[in-house]
Every structure is written in C-alpha cells, then in structure tokens.
C-alpha positions as CSV (number, residue, x, y, z in Angstrom):
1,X,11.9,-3.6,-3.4
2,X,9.6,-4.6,-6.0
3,X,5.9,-3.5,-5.6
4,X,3.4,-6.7,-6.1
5,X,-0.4,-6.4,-6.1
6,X,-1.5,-10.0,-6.2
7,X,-3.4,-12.2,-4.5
8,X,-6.3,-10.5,-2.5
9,X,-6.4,-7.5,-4.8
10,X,-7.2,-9.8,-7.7
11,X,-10.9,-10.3,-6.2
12,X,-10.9,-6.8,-4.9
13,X,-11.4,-5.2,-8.3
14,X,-14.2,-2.0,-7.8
15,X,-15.6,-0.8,-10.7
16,X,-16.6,2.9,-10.0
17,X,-16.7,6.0,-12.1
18,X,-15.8,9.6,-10.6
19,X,-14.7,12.8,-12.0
20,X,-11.1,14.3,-10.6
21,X,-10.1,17.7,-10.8
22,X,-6.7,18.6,-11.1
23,X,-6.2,22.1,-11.2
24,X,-1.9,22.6,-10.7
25,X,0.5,20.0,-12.0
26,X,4.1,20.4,-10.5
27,X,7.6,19.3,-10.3
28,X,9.1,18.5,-7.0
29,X,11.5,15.7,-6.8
30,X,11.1,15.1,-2.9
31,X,7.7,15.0,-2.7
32,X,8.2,10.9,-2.4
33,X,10.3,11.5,-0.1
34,X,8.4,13.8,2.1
35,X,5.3,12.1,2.0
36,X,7.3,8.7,3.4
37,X,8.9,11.0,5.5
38,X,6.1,12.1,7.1
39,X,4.6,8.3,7.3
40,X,7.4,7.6,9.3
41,X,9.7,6.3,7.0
42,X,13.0,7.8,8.9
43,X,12.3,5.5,11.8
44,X,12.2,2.5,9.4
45,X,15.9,1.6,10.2
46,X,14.8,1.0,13.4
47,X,12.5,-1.8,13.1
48,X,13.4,-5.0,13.9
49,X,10.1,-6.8,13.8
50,X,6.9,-6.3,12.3
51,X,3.6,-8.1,12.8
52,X,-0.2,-8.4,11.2
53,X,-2.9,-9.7,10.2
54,X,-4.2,-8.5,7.1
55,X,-8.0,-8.7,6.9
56,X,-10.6,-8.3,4.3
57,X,-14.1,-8.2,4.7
58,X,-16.6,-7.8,1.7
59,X,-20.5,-8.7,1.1
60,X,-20.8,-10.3,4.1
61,X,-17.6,-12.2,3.9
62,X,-14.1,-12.1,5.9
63,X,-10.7,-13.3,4.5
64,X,-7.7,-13.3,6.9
65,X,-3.9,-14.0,6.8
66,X,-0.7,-13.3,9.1
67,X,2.9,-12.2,9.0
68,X,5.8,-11.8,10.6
69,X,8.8,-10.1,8.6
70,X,12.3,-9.4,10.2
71,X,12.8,-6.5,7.7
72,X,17.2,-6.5,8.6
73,X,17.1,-10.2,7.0
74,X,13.8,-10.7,5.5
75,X,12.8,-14.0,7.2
76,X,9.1,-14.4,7.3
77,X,6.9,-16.3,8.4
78,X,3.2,-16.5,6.9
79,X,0.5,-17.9,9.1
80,X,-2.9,-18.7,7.2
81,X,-5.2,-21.4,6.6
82,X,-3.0,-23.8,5.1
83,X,-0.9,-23.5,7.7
84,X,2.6,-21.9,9.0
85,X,5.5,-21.4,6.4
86,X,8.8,-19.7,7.0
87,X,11.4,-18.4,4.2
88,X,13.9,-16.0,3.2
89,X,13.9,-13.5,0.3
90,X,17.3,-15.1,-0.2
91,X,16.5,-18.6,-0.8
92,X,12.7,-19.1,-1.7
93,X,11.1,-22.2,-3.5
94,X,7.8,-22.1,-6.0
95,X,5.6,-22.5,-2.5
96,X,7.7,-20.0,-0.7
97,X,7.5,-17.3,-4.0
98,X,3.8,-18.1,-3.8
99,X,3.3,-16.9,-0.6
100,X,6.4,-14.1,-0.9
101,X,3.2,-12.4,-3.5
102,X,0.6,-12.5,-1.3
103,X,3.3,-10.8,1.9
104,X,4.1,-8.3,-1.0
105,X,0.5,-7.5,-1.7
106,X,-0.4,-7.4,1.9
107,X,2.8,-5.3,3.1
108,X,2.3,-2.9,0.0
109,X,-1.2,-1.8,1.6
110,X,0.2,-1.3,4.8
111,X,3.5,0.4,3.8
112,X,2.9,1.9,0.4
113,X,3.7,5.8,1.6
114,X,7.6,3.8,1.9
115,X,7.2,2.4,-1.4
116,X,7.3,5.7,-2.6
117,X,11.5,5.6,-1.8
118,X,11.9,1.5,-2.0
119,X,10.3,1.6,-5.4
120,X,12.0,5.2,-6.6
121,X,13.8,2.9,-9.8
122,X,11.1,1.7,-11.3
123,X,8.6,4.4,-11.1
124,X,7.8,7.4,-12.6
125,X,5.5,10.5,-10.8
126,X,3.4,13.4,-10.9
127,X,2.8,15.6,-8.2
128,X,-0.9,17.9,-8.3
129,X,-0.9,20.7,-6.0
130,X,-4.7,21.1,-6.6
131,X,-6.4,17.7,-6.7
132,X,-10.0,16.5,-5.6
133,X,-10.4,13.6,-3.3
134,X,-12.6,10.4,-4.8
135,X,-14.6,9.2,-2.4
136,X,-14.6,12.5,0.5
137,X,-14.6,15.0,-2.7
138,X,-12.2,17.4,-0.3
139,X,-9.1,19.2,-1.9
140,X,-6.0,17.7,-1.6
141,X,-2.7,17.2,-3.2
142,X,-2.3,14.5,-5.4
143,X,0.7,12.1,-6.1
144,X,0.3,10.0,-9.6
145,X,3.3,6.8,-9.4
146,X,3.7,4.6,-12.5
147,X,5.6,1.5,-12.6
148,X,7.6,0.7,-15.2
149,X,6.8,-2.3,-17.9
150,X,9.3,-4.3,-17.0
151,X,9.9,-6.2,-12.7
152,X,7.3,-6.9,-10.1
153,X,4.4,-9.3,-10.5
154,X,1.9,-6.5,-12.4
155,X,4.4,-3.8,-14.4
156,X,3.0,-1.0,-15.7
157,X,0.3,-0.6,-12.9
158,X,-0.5,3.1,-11.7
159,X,-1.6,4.5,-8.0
160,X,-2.9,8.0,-7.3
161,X,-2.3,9.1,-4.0
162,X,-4.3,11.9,-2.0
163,X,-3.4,13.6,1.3
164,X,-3.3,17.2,3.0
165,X,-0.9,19.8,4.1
166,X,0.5,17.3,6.7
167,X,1.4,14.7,3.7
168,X,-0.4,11.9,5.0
169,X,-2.4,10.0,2.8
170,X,-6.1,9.9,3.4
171,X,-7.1,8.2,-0.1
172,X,-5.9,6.5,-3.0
173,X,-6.5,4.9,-6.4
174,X,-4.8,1.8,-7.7
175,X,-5.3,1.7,-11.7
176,X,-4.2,-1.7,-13.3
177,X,-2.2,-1.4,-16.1
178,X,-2.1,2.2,-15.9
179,X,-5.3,2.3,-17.2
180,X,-8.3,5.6,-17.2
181,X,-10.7,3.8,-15.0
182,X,-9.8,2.9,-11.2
183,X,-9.6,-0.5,-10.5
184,X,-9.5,-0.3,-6.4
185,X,-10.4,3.0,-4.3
186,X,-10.3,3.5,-1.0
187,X,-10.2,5.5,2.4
188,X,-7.0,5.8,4.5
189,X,-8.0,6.3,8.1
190,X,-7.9,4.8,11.5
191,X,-3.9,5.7,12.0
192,X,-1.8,4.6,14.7
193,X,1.6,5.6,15.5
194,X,3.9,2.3,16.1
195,X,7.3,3.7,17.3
196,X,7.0,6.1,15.2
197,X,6.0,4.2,12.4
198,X,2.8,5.6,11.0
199,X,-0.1,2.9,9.7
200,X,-3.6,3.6,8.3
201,X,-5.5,0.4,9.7
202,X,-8.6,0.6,7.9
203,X,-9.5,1.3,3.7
204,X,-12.9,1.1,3.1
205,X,-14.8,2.4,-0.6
206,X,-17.5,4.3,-0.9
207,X,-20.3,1.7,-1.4
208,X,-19.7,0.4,2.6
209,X,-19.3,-2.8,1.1
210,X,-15.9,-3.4,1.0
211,X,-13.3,-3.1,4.5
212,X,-9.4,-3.9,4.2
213,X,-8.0,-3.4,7.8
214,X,-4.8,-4.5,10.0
215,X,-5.1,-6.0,13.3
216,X,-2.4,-7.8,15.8
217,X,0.0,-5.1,14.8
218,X,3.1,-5.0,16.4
219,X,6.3,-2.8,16.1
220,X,9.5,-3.5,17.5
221,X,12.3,-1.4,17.4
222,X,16.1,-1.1,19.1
C-alpha cells in the first residue's frame, strides 16, 4: 500500500518548535516489524471488516467522515456529507480516487504502526534507542520513516515515531517533505484492543486545541 496524507491533514498543519534529543542511533531491521507486531499487526489476516468514523475537532470546530473497508477485496464504502459512495481499489473513477485519498489519509492515522510493513518498499528508517518525546518530554525510542520521491499522493514526506519498551506508539511527528520543522504532532492514547487489533482513538497536540479521534469502531474477524 501506498501511504497518502491528504485531505484533512492539509488544514491540520501545526507550526511548533521543540528540541529532540537523540542520544543512540541503531540498526535493527525488524524494528518495523516489531513495532506492527506489537500493534497487532499478526491478527490483520484476520479481519474481514473494518469500520469508523474519523473525527476532527479544532478551535471550536468538528469535521466528520465514515468508512467501511473489506480489507480481503478492498470495497469501500465512504459515508460523509455529500453522501454514500462505494468502489473498489480495482476499478475506481476521478470521484472514486478522490475519495480513495481522503480513506488513505484517514486509515493511515488509524493504522500507521502497519504501514510500517505495507509501506516497507518505499521507505527508508532510522531507529533511536535514546529519543525524547515532543509533547510528554519522556524517554522513548524513536523510529524515523522516509518515503521515497517517487508513489503515493505526498513522496518524500517523513514521520517520527515514539513509543516505550512495549513498542506501542505513544507519539509521533509527521514532517512534510522531509523537512526540519514538524508539520503535525501529536499524542497516541485512548487504545483499545479490537480482536486483537490494537487502535489509539484519540491524537491531540500540545496547545489542547486540536483532537483527531475514532468513533463507531468496529472489528470483525473469522
């Protein structure tokens, strides 16, 4: 899969200013894997069904949309304002790959731990043993991804990922273009646990002014 961050996230820009300390920069070539892993991403096979509503709410100001994606044939259906549209990744028209980039933004917030292994292709990492958190200032381990400059709707973007010994992310950074200053930063909190599918419902920043969350979710399995 190809990571998209359009849409929503194109009104979403923060502008803040923080200092990071990373102390230990290592190589481990399954740390993707083990922080998906231990999101849940070995019970992804699983799934059959998977419903939301993504909701923003900023300065007073609430922004909502819905999905249903059958991940075995990706058929979804959107559900939003200006209606109810259904397609397939297979066969989509200009409305349908539209709508396909505001799913991908949505879905890339809810799932992006499994993007670390669906996007493994076109990215490029660092892992940081020693690493301090942006907005709770605790230590953690750091994972840096950088997409390549070519695919997706925004190449060459760049997403810092923070999380404990337990390798769940608590915080991250989204940096467009790969650029120095953060674009987007947020909390990771509010997890539930979906049949066995692991999913942060709430991201807020530090100003208080800004709340991404997930509602309606729904995990089916066989």
């Amino acid at each position: 899969m190809k990571k998209l961050m359009t849409g929503i996230l194109a009104i979403l820009f923060i502008s803040t200013g923080f200092s990071l300390i990373d102390d230990t920069v290592e190589q481990d070539n399954n740390i993707l894997q083990k922080v998906a892993d231990a999101n849940g991403f070995q019970n992804w096979k699983k799934v059959t069904e998977l419903k939301f509503t993504f909701n923003v709410d900023r300065d007073g100001k609430h922004f909502e949309r819905s999905w249903i994606w059958n991940p075995r044939n990706n058929d979804i259906t959107a559900i939003g304002e200006e209606g109810t549209i259904k397609y397939n990744w297979a066969n989509m028209d200009s409305t349908a790959k539209k709508t396909n980039g505001n799913f991908i933004n949505d879905k890339y917030w809810m799932l992006a731990p499994f993007q670390l292994v669906w996007d493994g292709n076109n990215i490029t990492h660092k892992y940081t043993s020693k690493a301090t958190a942006p907005i709770s200032k605790k230590p953690m381990q750091k994972i840096t991804i950088h997409y390549g400059a070519e695919g997706g709707y925004t190449p060459g973007d760049a997403y810092d990922f923070y999380f404990g010994d337990d390798l769940i992310v608590r915080e991250w950074v989204y940096r467009k273009g790969n650029q120095v200053a953060p674009s987007v930063v947020t909390t990771w909190e509010d997890y539930v646990d979906l049949n066995g599918i692991k999913i942060a419902k709430t991201h807020k920043n530090a100003e208080g002014n800004f709340k991404l969350h997930f509602t309606g979710l729904e995990v089916k399995t066989n």
